[in-house]
Structures are given as C-alpha cells and as structure tokens.
C-alpha positions, 0 to 999 in steps of 0.5 A: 204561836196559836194555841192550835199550832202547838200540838199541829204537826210539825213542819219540815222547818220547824226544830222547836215550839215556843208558847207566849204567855203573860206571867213570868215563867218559862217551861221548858221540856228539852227532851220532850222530843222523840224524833230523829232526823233520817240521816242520823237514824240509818247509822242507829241501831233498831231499839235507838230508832224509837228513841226510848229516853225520851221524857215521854209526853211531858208537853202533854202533862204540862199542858195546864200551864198554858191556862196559867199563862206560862211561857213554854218552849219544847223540842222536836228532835231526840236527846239522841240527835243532841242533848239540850240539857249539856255543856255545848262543849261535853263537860260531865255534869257530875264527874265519876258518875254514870251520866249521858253525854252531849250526843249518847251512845249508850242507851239507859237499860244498856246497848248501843245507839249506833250501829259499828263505825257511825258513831258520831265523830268531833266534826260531826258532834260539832255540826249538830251543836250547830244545827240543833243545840244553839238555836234551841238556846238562843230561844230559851236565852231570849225569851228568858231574857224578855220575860226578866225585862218585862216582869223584872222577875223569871222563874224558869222550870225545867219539865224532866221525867225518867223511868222510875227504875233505871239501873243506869244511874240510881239503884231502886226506885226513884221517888216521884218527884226529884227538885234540883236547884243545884243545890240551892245555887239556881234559885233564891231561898224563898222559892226552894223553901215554898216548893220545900214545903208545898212537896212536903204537905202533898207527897211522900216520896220526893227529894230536893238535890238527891241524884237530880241537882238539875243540868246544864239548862238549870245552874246555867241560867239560874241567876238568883241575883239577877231575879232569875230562879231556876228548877229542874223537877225531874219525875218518875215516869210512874207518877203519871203514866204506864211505863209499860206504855209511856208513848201513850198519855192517859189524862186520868193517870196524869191528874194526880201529878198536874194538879201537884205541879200546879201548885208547885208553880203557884207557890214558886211564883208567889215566892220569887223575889225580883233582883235584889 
C-alpha cells in the first residue's frame, strides 16, 4: 500500500489497512476503527451508533512511524462489531474483573449497545468472528511472521488509548501512559527494562503491568524466545487530545506524546535481542 492510500477512503472491500516497512516493528492499532457495518448498526442503539470506545485517532497519532520505517496495520470497523484484541473463543482476559467482551454489549460510561431482542446470539457471534476477526489476524500473523524471517528479530506494538477517567474499570484517573508485557511474559527483559527507563526519565505519570497487562493480541503473539517481544502502551486520551472532542486531532495537542513514543520505540528496538 502507498503512503497515500493510507488515509484514502475506505473501499466497500476493504476491512483493514496494512503499511510495508523496512525495520523490524509492527504497530498495530486493533481498535482505531469507528465504523459500523449498517446491518449491525439498525440493531444498536443511538449513542452505540457513534461508537464512543473507540481508541480516538491513534493511526493519526502514530503516524511518525511511518517515517521510521515501522510496519503498521489498523482496522476499519468498531470493536463493537468484534474486538480484535479477544480470544476468538470469548475467554475473559482478566477473570472476576469488569471487562469488554469479544462482541460488547455494554458501553464504558454505562447503557446498552443493542436495542431489545438484537443482542447478537452464538451463531451470529460466530459469523462475525469469521468475517472480521480471522482475517484481521491472519494479517498480523503474516506480517509478523515475515518481519521475524526477515530481521530474525520482531518487536510488535500495540497502539491503545482510552478515556483518562473511566468508572467502568479503574477508579480515578489513569496515568498517561499504561505498558503491559503481561507481566514480563510478552517480551524480553532488556526491551521492559529500556522502556522502563526511557518512561521513568520522560514522564510522571505512567505504570507497567498496572490495570493494563496487554490483551489478547499482546500475550498471544509475545514470543520472547522466539526473538519476538510484544507491548500494549495503552494511553489516556488526555495525553494527546481533547476529550471533550476526541473525534477530532490536533497536531499540537499530539506532539508532546509522539515525540515520547518515538523514543519508546527507538529504545524498544535498539534493545530487542533475536532469538536466543
């Protein structure tokens, strides 16, 4: 894909966008998407219609990776239509606490997705499994993959923002900056420990393997022996746009953050050993 045609509209065919690059890392943005498919949408309600969980315009604010030669790949529809960042199969990714599920039905501040009787059942849970979420990993699977043949080394970043006060699942306000490794299991020690010391130096307010551990797209395709280290950096929104406009970037608002990530990714990178 051209550097143009990623940020051209999208195409009745298209589900997702990937970017080439040509160094070893993978950025992957599962729930950048908004948009919802019509016939799913007639079942919602009005406020679940405007998707407000979206991670609001991360493509935008990763963007610079482009320049640095990173892989990227983001979604066009709504965690709402499927989550990307779920067990196929709906296991909770932290049992006994408030969590989203492989297809929502309740939104962050409170309410329902769906209107009465158009909750979507097993078959039709299936079908969008099918439809949206196998293809999206197939891609990250492969690129992944030939990114690690390639290099014999793949750092895969999971780009994830979330409203910086958000009863749902935490209390207070979210530290900007929230790095999971799974608790050390997604990656190798040397890349935890550069981010550790890169996040320490540049910002007050951070956490590594606070409420955010990473998903399922982080401890599934974090393979540290393998030369393969995985991170989900989920950020709260505040950190680099208006929450009380997040449909919309500001550049200005945004700098602060990427120029953070960038080092993040640098230092990720020089640190990220090949398998064994």
């Amino acid at each position: 894909m051209s550097d143009s045609d990623w940020w051209s509209p999208w195409r009745a065919d298209e589900d997702f966008r990937r970017v080439e690059g040509s160094i070893p890392l993978l950025i992957s943005l599962p729930h950048d998407g908004s948009e919802i498919p019509a016939d799913i949408a007639a079942g919602m309600t009005a406020p679940a219609r405007r998707s407000p969980d979206t991670d609001w315009r991360v493509a935008e604010l990763y963007d610079f990776a482009r320049s640095m030669g990173a892989y990227l790949i983001r979604p066009r529809w709504s965690r709402y239509v499927v989550d990307l960042n779920r067990p196929a199969d709906g296991t909770p990714l932290y049992p006994g606490r408030a969590e989203t599920g492989l297809c929502p039905v309740q939104l962050f501040a409170g309410g329902d997705i769906y209107l009465p009787g158009r909750v979507p059942d097993e078959a039709q849970i299936r079908e969008r499994v099918a439809r949206y979420w196998r293809p999206y990993h197939g891609a990250l699977q492969s690129t992944l993959e030939a990114i690690h043949a390639q290099y014999g080394r793949a750092l895969l970043w999971e780009g994830h923002s979330i409203r910086s006060e958000c009863p749902m699942f935490f209390e207070g306000r979210l530290p900007d900056y929230n790095i999971g490794t799974a608790g050390g299991l997604s990656c190798a020690p040397a890349v935890e420990q550069a981010l550790a010391d890169v996040i320490a130096a540049r910002s007050g307010s951070y956490v590594i393997n606070g409420r955010f551990k990473g998903g399922y797209i982080t401890r599934h395709y974090g393979q540290p022996a393998r030369g393969i280290s995985a991170v989900q950096m989920e950020m709260a929104q505040a950190s680099y746009l208006d929450e009380r406009q997040p449909e919309r970037f500001d550049p200005a608002l945004a700098t602060s953050a990427q120029s953070l990530l960038r080092e993040l990714l640098e230092q990720a990178l020089a640190a990220l050993p090949s398998a064994g």
